[in-house]
N, CA, C and O atoms as a GROMACS GRO file, in nm:
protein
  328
    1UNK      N    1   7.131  14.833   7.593
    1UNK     CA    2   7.227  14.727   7.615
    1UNK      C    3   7.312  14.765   7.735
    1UNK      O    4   7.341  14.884   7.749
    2UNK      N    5   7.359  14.669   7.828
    2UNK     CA    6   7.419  14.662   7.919
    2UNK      C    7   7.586  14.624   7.913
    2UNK      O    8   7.628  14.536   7.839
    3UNK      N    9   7.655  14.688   7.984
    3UNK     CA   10   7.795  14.590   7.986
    3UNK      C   11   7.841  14.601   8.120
    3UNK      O   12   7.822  14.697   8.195
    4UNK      N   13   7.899  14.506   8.144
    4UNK     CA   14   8.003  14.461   8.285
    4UNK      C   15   8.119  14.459   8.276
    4UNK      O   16   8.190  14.414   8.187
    5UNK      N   17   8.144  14.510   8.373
    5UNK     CA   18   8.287  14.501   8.365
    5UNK      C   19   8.327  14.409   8.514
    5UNK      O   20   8.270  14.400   8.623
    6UNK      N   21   8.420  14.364   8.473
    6UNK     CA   22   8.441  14.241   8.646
    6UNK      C   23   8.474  14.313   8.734
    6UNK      O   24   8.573  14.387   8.726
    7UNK      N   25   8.396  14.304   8.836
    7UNK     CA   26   8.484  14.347   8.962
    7UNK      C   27   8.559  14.257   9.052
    7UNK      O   28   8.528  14.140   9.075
    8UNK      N   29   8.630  14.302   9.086
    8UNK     CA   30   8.683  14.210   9.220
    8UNK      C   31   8.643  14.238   9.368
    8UNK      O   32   8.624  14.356   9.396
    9UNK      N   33   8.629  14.153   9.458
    9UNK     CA   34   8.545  14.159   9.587
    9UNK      C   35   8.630  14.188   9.650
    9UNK      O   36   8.721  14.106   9.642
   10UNK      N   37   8.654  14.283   9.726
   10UNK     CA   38   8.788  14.377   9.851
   10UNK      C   39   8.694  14.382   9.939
   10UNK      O   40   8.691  14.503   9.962
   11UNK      N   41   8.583  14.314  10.030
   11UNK     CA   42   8.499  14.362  10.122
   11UNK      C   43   8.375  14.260  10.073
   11UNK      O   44   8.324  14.234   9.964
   12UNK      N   45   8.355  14.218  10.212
   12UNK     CA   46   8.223  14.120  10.247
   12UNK      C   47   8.169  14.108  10.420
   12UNK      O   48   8.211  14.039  10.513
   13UNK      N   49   8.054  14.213  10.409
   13UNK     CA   50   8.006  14.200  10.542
   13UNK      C   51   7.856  14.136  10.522
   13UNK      O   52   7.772  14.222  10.497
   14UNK      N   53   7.802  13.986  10.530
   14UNK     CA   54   7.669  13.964  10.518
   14UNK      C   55   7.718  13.941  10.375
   14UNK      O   56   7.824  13.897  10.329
   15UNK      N   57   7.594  13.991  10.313
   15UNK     CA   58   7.546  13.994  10.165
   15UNK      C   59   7.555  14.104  10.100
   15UNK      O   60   7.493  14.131   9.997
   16UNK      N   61   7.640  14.181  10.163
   16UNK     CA   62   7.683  14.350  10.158
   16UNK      C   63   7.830  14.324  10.086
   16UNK      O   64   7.907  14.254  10.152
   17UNK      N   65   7.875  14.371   9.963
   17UNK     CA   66   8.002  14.369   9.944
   17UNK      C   67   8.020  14.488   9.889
   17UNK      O   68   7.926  14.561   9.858
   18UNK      N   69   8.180  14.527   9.869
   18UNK     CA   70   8.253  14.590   9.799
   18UNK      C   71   8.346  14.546   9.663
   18UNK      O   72   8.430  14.461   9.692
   19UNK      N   73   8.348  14.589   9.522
   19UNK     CA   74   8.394  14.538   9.402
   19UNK      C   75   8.468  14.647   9.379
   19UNK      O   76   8.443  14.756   9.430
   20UNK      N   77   8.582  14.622   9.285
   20UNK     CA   78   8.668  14.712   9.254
   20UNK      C   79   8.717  14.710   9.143
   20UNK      O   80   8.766  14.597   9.140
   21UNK      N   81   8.743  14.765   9.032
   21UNK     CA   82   8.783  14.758   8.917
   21UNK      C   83   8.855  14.892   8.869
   21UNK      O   84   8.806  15.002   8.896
   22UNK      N   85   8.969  14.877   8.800
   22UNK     CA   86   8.965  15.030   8.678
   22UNK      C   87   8.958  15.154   8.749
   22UNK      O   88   8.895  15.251   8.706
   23UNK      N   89   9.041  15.151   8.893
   23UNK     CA   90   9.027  15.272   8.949
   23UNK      C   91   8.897  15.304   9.053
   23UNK      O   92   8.915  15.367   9.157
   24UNK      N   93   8.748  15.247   9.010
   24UNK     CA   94   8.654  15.254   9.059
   24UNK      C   95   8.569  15.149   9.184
   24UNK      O   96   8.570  15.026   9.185
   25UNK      N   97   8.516  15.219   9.260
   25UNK     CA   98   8.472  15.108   9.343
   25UNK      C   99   8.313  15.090   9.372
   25UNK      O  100   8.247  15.193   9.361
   26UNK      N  101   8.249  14.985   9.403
   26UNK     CA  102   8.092  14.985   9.392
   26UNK      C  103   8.046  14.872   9.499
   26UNK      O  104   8.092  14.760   9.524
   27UNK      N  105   7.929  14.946   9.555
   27UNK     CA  106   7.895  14.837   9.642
   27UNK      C  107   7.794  14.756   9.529
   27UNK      O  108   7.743  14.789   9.423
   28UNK      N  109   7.795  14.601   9.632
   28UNK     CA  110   7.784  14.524   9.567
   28UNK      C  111   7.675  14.435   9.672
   28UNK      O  112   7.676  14.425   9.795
   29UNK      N  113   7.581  14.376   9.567
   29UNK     CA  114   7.517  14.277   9.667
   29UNK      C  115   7.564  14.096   9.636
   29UNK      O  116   7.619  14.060   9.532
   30UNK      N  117   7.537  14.028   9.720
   30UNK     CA  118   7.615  13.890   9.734
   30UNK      C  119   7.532  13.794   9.699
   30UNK      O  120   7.575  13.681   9.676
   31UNK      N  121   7.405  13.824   9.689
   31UNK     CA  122   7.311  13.704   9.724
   31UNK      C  123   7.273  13.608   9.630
   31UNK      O  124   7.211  13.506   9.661
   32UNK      N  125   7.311  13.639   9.506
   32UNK     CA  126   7.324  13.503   9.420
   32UNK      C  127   7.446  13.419   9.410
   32UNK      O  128   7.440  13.311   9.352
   33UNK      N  129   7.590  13.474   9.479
   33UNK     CA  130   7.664  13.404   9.486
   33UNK      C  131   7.701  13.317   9.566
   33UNK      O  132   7.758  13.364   9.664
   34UNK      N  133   7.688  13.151   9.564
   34UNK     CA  134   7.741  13.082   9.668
   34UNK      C  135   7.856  13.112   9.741
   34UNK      O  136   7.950  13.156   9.676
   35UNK      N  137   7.875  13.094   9.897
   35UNK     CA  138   8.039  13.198   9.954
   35UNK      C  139   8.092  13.239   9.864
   35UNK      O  140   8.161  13.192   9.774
   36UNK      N  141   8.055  13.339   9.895
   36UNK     CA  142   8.149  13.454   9.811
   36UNK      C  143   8.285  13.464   9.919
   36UNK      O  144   8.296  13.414  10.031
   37UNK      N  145   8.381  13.544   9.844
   37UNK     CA  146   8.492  13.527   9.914
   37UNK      C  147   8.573  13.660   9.864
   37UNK      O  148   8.538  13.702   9.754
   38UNK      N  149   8.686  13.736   9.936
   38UNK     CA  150   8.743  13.782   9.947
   38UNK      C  151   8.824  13.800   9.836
   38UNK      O  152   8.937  13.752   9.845
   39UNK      N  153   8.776  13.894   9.667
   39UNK     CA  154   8.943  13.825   9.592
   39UNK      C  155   8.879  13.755   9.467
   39UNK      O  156   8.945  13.704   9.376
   40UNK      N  157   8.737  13.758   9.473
   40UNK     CA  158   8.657  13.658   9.375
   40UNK      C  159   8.565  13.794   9.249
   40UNK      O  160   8.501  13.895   9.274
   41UNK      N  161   8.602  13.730   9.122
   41UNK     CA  162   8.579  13.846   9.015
   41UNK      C  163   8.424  13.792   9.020
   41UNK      O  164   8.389  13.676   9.045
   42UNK      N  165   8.332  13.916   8.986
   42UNK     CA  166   8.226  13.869   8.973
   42UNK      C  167   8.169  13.998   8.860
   42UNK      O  168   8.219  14.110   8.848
   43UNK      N  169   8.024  13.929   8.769
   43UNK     CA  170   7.993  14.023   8.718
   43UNK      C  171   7.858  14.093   8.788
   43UNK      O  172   7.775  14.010   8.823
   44UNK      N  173   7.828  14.210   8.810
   44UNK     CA  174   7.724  14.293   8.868
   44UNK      C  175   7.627  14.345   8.775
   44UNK      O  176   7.663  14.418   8.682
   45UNK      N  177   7.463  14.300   8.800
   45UNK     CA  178   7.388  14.371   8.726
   45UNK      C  179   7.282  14.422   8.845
   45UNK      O  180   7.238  14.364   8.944
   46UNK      N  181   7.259  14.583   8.782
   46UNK     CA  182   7.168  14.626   8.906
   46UNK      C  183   7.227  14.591   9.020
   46UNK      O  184   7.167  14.516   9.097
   47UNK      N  185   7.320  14.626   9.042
   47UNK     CA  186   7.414  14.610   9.178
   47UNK      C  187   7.404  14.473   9.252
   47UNK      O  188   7.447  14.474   9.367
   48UNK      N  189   7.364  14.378   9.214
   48UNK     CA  190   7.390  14.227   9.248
   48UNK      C  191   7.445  14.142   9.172
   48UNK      O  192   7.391  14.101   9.070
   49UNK      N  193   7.600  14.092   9.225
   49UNK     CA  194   7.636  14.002   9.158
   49UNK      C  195   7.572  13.907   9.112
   49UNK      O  196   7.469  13.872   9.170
   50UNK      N  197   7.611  13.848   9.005
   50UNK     CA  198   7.467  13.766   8.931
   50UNK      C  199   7.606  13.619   8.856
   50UNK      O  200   7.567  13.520   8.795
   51UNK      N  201   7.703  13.639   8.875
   51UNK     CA  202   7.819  13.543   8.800
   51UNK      C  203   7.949  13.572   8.848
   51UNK      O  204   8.000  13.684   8.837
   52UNK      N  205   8.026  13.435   8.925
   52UNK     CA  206   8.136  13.451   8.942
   52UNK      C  207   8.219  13.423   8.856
   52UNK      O  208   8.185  13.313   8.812
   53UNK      N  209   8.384  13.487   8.762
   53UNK     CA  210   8.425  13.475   8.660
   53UNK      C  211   8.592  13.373   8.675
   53UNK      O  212   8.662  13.386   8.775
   54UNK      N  213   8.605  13.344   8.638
   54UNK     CA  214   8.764  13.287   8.696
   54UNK      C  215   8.826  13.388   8.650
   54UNK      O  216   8.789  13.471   8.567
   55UNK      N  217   8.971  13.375   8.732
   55UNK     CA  218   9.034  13.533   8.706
   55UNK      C  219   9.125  13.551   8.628
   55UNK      O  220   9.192  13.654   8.622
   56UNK      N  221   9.143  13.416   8.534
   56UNK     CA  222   9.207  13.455   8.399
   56UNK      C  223   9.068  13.552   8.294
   56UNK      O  224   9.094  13.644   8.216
   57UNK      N  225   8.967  13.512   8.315
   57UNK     CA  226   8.849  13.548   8.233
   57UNK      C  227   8.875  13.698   8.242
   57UNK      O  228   8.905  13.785   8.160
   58UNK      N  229   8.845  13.694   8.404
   58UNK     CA  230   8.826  13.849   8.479
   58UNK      C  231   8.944  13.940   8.397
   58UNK      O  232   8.913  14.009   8.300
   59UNK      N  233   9.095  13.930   8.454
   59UNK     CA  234   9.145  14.003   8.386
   59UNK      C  235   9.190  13.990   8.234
   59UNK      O  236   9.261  14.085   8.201
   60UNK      N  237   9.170  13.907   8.144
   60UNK     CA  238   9.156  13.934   7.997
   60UNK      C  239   9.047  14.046   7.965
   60UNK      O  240   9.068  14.140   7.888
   61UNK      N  241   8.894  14.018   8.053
   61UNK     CA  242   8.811  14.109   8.013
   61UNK      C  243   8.854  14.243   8.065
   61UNK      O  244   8.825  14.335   7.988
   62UNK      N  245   8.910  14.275   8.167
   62UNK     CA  246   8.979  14.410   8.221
   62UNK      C  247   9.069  14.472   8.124
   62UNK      O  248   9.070  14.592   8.097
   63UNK      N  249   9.153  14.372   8.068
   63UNK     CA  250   9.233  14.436   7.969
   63UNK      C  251   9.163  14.449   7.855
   63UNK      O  252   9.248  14.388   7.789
   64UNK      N  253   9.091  14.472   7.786
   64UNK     CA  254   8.991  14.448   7.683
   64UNK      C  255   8.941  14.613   7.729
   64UNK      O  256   8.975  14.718   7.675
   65UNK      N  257   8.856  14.594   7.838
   65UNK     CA  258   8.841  14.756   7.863
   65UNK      C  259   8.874  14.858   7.852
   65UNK      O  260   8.826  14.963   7.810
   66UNK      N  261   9.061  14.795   7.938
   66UNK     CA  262   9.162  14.901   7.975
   66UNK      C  263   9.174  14.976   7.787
   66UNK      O  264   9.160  15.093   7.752
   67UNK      N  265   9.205  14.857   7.704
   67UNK     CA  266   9.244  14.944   7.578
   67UNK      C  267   9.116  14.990   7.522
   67UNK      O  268   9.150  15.016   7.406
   68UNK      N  269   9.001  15.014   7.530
   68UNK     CA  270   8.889  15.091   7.452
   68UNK      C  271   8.922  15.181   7.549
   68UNK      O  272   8.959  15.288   7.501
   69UNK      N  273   8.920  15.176   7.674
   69UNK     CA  274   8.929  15.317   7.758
   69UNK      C  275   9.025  15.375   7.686
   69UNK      O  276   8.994  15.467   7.611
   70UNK      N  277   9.154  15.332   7.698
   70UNK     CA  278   9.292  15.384   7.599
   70UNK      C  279   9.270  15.492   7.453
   70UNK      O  280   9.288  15.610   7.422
   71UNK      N  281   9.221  15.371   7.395
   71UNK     CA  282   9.124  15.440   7.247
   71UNK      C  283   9.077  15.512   7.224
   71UNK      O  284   9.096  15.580   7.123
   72UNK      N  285   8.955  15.536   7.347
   72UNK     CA  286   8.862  15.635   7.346
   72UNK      C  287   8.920  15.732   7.399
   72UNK      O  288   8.895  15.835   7.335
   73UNK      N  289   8.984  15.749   7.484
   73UNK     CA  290   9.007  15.861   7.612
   73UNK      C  291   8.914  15.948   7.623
   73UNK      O  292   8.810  15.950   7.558
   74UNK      N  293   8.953  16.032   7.716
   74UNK     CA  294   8.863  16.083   7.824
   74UNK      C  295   8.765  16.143   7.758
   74UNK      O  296   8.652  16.131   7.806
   75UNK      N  297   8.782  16.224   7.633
   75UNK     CA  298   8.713  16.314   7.545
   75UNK      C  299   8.623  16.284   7.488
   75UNK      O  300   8.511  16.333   7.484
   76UNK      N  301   8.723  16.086   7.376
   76UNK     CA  302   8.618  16.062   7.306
   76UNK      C  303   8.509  15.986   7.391
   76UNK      O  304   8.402  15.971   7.332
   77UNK      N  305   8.516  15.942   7.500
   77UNK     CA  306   8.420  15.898   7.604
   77UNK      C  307   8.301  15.996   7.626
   77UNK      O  308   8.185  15.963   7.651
   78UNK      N  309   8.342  16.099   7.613
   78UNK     CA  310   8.212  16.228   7.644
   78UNK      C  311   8.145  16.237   7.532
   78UNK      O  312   8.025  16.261   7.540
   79UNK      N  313   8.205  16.221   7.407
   79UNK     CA  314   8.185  16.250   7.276
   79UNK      C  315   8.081  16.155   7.271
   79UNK      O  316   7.964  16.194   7.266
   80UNK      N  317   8.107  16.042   7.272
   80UNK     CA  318   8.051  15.918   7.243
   80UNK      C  319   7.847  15.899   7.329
   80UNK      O  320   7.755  15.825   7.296
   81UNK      N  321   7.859  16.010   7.446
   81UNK     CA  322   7.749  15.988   7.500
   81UNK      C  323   7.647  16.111   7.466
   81UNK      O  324   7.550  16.142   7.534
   82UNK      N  325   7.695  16.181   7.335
   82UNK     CA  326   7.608  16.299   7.329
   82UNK      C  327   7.542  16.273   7.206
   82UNK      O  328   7.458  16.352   7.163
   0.00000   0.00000   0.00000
């Protein structure tokens, strides 16, 4: 099973982007999204955006993260993958 987390687009050269979320940053590909734009949450699978989210969506689902990250912390995160 897969999960996404939204990124937001800080960078668009071509079909080449940059997403940002939670501290982390990822390149990103564009090409299923109609203009993409500067600032626009999208979800990434296999490094191509595949769904743009509205950004009440975007950050409810960010905060949703933020507290399992919270929950888990850093430890039980390691814990969790062994």
């Amino acid at each position: 099973m897969c999960l996404a987390i939204p990124l937001r687009l800080t960078a668009i050269n071509g079909r080449d982007a940059v997403g940002e979320a939670m501290g982390m940053s990822r390149a990103v590909r564009v090409d299923f999204i109609p203009e993409p734009k500067v600032g626009d949450y999208v979800i990434v699978h296999a490094g191509f955006a595949i769904e743009r989210l509205p950004e009440r969506q975007a950050l409810d689902d960010l905060e949703a993260w933020e507290e399992v990250s919270d929950a888990l912390g850093k430890d039980g995160a390691e814990q969790s993958h062994s």
